[in-house]
C-alpha positions in Angstrom: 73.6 -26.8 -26.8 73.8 -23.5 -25.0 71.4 -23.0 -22.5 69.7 -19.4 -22.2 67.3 -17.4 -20.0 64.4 -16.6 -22.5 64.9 -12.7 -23.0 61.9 -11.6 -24.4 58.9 -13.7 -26.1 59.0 -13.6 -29.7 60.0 -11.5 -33.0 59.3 -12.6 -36.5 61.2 -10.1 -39.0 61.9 -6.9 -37.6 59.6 -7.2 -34.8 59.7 -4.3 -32.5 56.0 -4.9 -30.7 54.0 -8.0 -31.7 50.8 -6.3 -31.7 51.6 -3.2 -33.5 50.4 -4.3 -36.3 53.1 -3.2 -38.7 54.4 -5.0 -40.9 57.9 -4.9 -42.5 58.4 -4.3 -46.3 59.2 -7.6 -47.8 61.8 -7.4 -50.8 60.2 -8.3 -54.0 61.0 -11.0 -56.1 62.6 -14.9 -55.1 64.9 -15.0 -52.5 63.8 -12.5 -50.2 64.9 -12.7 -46.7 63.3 -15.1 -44.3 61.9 -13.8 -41.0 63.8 -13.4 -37.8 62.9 -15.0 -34.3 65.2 -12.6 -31.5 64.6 -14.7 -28.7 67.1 -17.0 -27.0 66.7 -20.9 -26.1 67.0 -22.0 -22.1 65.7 -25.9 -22.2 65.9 -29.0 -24.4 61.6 -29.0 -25.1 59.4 -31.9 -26.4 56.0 -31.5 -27.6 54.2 -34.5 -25.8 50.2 -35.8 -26.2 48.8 -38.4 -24.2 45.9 -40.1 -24.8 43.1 -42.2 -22.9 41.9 -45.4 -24.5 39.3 -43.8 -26.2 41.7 -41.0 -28.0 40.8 -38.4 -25.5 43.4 -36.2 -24.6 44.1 -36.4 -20.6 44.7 -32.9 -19.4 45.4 -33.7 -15.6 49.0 -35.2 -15.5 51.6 -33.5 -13.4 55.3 -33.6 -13.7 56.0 -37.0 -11.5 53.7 -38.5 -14.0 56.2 -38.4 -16.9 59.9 -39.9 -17.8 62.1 -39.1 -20.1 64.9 -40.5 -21.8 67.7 -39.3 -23.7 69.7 -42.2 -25.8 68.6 -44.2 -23.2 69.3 -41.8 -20.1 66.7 -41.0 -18.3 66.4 -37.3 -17.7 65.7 -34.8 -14.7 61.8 -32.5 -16.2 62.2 -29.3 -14.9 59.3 -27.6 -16.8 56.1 -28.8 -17.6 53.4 -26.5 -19.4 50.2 -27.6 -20.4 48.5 -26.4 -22.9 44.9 -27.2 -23.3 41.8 -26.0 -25.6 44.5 -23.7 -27.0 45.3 -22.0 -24.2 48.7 -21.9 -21.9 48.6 -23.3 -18.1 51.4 -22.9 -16.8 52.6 -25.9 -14.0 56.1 -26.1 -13.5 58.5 -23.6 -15.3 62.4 -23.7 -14.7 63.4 -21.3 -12.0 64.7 -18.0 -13.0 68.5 -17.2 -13.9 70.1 -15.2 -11.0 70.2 -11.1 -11.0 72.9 -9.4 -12.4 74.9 -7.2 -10.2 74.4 -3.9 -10.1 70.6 -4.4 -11.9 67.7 -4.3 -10.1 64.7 -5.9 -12.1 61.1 -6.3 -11.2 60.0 -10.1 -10.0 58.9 -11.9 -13.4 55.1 -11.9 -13.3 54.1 -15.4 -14.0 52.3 -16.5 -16.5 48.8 -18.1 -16.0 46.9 -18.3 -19.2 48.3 -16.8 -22.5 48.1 -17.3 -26.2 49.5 -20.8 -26.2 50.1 -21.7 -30.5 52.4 -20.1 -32.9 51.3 -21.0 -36.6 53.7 -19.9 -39.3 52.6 -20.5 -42.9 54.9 -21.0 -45.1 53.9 -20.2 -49.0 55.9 -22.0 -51.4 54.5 -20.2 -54.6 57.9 -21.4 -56.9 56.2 -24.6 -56.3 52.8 -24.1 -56.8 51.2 -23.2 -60.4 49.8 -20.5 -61.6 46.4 -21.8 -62.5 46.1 -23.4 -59.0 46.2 -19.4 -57.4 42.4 -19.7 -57.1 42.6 -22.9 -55.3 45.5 -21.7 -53.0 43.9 -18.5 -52.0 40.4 -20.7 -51.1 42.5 -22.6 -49.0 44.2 -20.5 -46.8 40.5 -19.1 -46.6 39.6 -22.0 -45.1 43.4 -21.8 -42.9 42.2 -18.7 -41.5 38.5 -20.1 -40.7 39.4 -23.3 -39.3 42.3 -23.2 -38.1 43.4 -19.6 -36.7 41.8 -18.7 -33.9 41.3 -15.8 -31.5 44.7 -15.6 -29.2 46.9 -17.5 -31.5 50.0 -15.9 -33.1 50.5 -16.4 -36.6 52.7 -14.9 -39.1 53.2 -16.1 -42.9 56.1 -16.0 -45.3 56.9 -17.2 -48.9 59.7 -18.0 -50.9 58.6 -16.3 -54.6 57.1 -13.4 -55.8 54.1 -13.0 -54.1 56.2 -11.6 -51.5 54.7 -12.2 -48.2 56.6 -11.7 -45.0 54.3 -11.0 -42.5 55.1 -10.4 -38.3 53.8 -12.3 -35.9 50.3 -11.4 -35.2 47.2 -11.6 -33.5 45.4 -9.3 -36.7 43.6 -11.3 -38.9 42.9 -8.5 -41.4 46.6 -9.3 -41.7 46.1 -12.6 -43.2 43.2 -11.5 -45.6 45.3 -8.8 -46.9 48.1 -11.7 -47.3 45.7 -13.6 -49.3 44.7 -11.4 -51.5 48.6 -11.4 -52.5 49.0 -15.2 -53.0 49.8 -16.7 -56.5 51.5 -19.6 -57.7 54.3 -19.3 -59.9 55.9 -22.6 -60.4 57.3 -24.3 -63.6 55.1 -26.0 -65.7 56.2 -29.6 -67.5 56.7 -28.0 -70.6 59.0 -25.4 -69.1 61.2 -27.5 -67.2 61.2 -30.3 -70.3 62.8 -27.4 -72.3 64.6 -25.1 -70.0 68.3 -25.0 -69.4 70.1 -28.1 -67.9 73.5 -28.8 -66.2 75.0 -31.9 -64.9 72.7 -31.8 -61.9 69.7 -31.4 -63.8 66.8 -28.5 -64.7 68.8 -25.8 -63.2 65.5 -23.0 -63.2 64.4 -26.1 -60.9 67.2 -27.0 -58.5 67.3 -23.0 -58.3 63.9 -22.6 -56.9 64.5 -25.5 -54.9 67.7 -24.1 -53.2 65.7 -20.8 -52.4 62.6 -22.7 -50.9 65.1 -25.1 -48.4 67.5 -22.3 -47.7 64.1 -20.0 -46.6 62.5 -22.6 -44.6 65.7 -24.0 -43.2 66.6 -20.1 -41.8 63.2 -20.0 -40.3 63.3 -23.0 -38.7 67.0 -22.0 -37.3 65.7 -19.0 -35.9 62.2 -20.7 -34.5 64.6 -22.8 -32.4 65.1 -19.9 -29.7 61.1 -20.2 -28.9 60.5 -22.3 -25.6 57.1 -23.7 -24.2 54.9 -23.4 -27.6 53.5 -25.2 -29.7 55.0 -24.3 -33.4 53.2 -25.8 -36.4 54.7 -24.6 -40.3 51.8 -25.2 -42.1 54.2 -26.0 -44.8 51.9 -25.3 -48.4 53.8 -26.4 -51.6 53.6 -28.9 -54.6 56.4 -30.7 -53.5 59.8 -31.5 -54.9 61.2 -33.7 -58.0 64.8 -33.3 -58.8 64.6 -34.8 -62.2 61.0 -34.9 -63.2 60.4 -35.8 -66.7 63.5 -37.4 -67.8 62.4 -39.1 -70.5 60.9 -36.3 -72.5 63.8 -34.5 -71.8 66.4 -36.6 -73.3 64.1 -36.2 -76.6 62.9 -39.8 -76.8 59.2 -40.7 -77.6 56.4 -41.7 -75.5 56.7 -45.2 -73.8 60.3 -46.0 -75.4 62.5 -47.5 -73.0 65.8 -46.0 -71.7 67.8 -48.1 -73.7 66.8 -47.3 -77.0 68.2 -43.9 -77.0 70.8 -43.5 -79.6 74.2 -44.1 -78.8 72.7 -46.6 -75.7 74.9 -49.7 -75.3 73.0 -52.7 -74.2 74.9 -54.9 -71.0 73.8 -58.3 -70.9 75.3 -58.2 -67.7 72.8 -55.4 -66.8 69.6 -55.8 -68.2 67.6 -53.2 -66.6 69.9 -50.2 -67.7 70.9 -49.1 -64.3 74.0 -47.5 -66.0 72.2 -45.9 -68.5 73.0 -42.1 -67.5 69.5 -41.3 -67.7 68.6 -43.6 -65.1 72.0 -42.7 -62.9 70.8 -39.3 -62.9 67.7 -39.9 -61.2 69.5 -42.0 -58.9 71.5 -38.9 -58.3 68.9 -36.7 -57.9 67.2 -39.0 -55.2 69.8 -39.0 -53.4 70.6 -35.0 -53.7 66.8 -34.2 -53.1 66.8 -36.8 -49.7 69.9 -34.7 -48.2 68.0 -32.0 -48.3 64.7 -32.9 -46.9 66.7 -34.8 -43.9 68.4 -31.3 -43.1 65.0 -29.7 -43.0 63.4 -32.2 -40.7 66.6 -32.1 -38.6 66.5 -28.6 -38.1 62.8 -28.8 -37.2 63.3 -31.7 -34.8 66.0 -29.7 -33.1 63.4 -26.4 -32.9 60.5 -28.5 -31.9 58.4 -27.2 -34.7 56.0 -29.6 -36.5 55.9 -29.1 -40.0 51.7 -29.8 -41.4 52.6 -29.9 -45.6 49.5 -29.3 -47.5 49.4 -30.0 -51.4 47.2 -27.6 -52.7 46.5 -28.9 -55.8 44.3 -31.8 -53.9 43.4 -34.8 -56.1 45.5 -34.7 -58.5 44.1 -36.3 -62.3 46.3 -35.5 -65.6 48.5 -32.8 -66.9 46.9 -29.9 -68.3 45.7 -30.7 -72.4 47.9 -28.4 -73.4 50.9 -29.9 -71.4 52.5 -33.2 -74.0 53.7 -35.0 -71.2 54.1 -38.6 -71.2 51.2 -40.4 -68.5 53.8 -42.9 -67.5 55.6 -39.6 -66.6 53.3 -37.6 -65.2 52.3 -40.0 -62.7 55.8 -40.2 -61.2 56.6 -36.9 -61.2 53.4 -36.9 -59.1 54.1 -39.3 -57.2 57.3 -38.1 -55.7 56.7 -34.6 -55.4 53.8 -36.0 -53.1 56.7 -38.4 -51.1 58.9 -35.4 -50.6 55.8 -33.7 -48.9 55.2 -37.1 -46.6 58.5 -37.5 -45.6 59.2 -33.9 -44.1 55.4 -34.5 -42.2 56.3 -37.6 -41.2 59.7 -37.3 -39.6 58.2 -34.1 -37.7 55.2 -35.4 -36.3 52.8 -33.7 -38.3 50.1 -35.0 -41.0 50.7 -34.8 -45.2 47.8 -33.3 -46.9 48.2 -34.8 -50.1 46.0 -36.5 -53.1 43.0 -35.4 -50.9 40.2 -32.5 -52.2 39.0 -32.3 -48.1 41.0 -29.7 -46.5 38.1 -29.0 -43.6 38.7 -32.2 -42.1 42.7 -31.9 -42.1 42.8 -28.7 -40.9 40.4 -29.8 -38.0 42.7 -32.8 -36.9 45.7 -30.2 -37.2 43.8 -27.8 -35.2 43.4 -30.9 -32.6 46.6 -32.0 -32.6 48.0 -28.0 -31.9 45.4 -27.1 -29.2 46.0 -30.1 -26.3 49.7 -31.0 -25.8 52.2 -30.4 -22.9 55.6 -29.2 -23.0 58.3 -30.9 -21.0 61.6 -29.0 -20.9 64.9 -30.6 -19.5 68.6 -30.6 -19.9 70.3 -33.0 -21.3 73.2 -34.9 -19.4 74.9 -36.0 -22.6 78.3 -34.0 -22.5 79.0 -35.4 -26.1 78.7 -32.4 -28.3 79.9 -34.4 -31.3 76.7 -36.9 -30.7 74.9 -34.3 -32.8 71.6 -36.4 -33.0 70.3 -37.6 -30.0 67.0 -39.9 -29.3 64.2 -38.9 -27.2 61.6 -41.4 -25.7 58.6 -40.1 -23.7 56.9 -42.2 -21.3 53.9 -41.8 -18.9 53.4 -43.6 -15.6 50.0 -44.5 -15.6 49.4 -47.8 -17.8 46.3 -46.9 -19.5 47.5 -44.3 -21.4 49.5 -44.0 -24.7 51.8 -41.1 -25.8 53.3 -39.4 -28.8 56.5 -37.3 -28.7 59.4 -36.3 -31.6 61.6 -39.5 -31.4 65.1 -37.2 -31.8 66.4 -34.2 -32.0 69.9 -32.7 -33.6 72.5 -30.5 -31.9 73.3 -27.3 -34.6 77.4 -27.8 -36.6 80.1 -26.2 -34.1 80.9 -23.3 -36.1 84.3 -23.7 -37.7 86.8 -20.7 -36.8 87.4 -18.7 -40.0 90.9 -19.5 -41.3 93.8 -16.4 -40.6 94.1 -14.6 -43.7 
């Protein structure tokens, strides 16, 4: 990892000033380009919170008072910020990077109490349906009543066409304005039963997918070069499902087992069908559909970003009447678009707001959780650069105490040279 001075604090899209107040004009339609952070990385940084017996969060540790390890390794601390009630208190920061010659710059002014959380929404509107818009919009209401607070930088971006790319800000008008703009424009059952496949499945759906991984994975790339804050995605989507609905869209009936499809060969040697093609498919788009959420929650590991997923759609009953879709069917697709959403909050550190109609009392542990932390910074004494993924363990001296802290993080691919023409 190379190691940086930080040169400046923090741009999302074209950010010239963060509190200007003006906002860049996002590019209509799906695939619009991500926002950009323009600030550089200097330290290795852990989000840590340690807790009292009763669950209270103990704001009065100093830097002796934690070890850290590294694969094993203990490692030398060489900044710890606290962060507490949302606010930054600074109490040890790495020393600065030695002048230039020939530059003469003012001493760095430190930094006593500042705006301590940066909370980035991320919209996925290709996953979330159209008649859910009203739901969607009440809760990022709720976001920006609960959750956003005076001093905290937020900015918001989505992946479809509601078109939302919004700087970093402290304006709030911003995010009512953003609102406003918010509408779900997922694929519904019947549309992906019936729309164009390829070997790999639905492709309308592994499209969407693609565009919603490749925009969160660039803004999570970029949110690496931000030191000494917290960073929370509140990630808001319907989740993912490679091959949802297979049954229905091989064209057999409700309830009829894999095997009966025409042209099906029964194995007595496998008497559950797990070559039926059907059934290898979803095997293969498990598989494909895993790959991809382990490279998101690697390249949020390796940023130190938490990512918070929220399923808008809360407690989820049946399809829609209109929507002939199998129960048996419905119920899975359900139920793994709701694991894909556990599995990225859960290998991050964050929470999975799924299956549940109370928002208010998830947004207030997330609020919790994002307001009382410290930041320990160090770097790391593995010279192994091709030990891309390395484990972190967190430990405080004092016995009464328990702590949490991300359990790894993940060195960025060596870019390969380009090959001579």
């Amino acid at each position: 990892m190379k190691h940086q001075h930080v040169l400046t604090f923090l741009v999302l899209g074209c950010f010239c000033a963060v509190l200007s107040g003006n906002q860049a004009p996002a590019p209509p339609g799906v695939g619009q380009e991500p926002p950009d952070f323009r600030v550089a990385v200097d330290l290795v940084t852990t989000d840590v919170i340690p807790r009292d017996a009763r669950g209270q969060f103990v704001a009065d540790l100093k830097k002796d008072d934690f070890e850290v390890y590294e694969d094993g390794l203990v490692q030398d601390v060489t900044s710890v910020v606290l962060i507490h009630g949302g606010r930054v208190y600074n109490q040890v920061l790495p020393p600065p990077p030695p002048p230039q010659e020939g530059i003469i710059l003012p001493p760095t002014r430190p930094q006593n109490d500042t705006a301590g959380r940066i909370i980035v929404m991320f919209v996925d509107d290709l996953h979330m349906q159209f008649r859910d818009t009203a739901r969607i919009r009440d809760l990022f209401k709720r976001i920006g009543k609960t959750l956003i607070h005076e001093g905290d930088l937020f900015g918001i971006v989505s992946t479809g066409p509601s078109s939302l790319s919004i700087d970093l800000t402290y304006d709030r008008t911003r995010l009512d304005e953003a609102i406003k703009k918010i509408s779900g424009s997922g694929l519904k059952p019947s549309e992906i039963i019936s729309g164009p496949e390829s070997s790999q499945g639905p492709t309308e759906l592994r499209y969407r997918a693609h565009v919603a991984f490749s925009t969160v994975y660039e803004l999570l790339k970029n949110m690496e070069k931000v030191n000494n804050r917290r960073k929370a995605i509140l990630y808001v989507s319907s989740g993912y499902d490679f091959n949802p609905f297979a049954q229905a869209r091989a064209g057999l009936p409700e309830g009829s087992p894999f095997l009966s499809r025409p042209g099906a060969q029964h194995n007595p040697n496998d008497p559950l069908g797990s070559n039926d093609p059907t059934r290898q498919g979803q095997q293969f788009a498990d598989a494909d559909l895993a790959l991809e959420l382990n490279e998101v929650t690697r390249a949020a590991n390796r940023a130190n970003a938490t990512l918070y997923t929220i399923d808008p759609r809360g407690l989820v009953a049946g399809p829609d009447l209109d929507e002939e879709v199998d129960p048996q069917e419905w119920n899975k697709y359900i139920m793994r678009t709701q694991d894909s959403l556990r599995l990225m909050a859960e290998n991050t550190g964050g929470i999975a707001v799924v299956n549940s109609n109370d928002f208010d009392k998830f947004l207030k542990r997330i609020d919790n959780e994002t307001s009382d932390y410290y930041v320990l910074g160090y770097t790391s004494k593995n010279p192994d650069p091709t030990r891309r993924t390395r484990k972190i363990e967190v430990k405080v001296k004092r016995s009464d105490l328990t702590v949490w802290s991300r359990t790894s993080y993940s060195l960025r691919p060596t870019p390969q040279p380009a090959s001579p023409q």
